[in-house]
C-alpha positions as CSV (number, residue, x, y, z in Angstrom):
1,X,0.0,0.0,0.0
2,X,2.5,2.6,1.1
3,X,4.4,1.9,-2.7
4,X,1.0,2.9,-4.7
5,X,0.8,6.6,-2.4
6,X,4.6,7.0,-3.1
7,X,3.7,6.0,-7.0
8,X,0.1,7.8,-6.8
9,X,2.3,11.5,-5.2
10,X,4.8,10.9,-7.8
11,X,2.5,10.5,-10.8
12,X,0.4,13.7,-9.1
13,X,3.9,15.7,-9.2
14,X,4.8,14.7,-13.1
15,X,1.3,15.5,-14.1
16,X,1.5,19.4,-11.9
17,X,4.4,19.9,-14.3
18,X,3.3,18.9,-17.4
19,X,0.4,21.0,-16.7
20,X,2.5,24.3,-15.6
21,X,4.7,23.9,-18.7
22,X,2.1,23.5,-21.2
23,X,0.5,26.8,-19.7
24,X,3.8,28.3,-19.9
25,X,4.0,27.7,-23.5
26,X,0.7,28.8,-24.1
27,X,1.4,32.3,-22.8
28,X,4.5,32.6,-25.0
29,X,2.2,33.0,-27.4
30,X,1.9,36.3,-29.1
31,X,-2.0,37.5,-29.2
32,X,-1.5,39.0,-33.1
33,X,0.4,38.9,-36.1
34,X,0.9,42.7,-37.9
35,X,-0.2,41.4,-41.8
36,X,0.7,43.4,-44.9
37,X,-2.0,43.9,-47.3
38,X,-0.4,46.6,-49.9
39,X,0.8,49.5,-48.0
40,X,-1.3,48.8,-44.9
41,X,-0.4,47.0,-41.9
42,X,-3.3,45.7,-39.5
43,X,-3.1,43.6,-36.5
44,X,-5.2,40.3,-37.0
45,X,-4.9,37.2,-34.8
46,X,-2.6,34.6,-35.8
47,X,-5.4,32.0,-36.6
48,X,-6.8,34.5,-39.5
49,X,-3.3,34.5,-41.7
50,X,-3.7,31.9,-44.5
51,X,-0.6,30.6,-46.7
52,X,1.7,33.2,-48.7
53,X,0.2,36.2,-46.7
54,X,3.2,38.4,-45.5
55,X,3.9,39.6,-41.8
56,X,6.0,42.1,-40.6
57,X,7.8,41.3,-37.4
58,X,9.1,44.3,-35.7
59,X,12.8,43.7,-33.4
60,X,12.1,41.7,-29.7
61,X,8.6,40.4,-31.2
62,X,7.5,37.2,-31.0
63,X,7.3,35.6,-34.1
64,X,3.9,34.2,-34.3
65,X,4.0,32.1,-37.2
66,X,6.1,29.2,-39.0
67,X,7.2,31.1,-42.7
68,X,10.3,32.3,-44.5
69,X,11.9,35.5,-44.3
70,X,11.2,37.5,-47.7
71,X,14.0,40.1,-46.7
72,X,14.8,41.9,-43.8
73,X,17.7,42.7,-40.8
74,X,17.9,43.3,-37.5
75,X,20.4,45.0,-35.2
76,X,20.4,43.5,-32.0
């Protein structure tokens, strides 16, 4: 009995920190993604860019999407 509470506490300790990490990622996430159309720049969320749009990410912003750089540079 006393091995299934050390397994049970155990378990209950792996699963608090799966928990806290996955939150932790989730709140790395950035809330918008600045999309060019033409000229304009508008913030949308992430979920509303389809394939081939373009975004502009600005220096120390999270990148919110997976994509290629078109051009650009930094100084950092």
């Amino acid at each position: 009995m006393l091995f299934y509470q050390v397994g049970e506490f155990f378990q209950d300790v792996a699963v608090n920190r799966s928990r806290k990490s996955i939150s932790a990622f989730m709140d790395m996430r950035p809330d918008y993604s600045s999309l060019k159309e033409g000229e304009e720049i508008r913030k949308v969320s992430p979920e509303q860019a389809k394939v081939g749009d373009k975004i502009i990410i600005q220096p120390g912003e999270k990148v919110p999407l997976d994509g290629n750089i078109v051009k650009g540079k930094s100084i950092g």
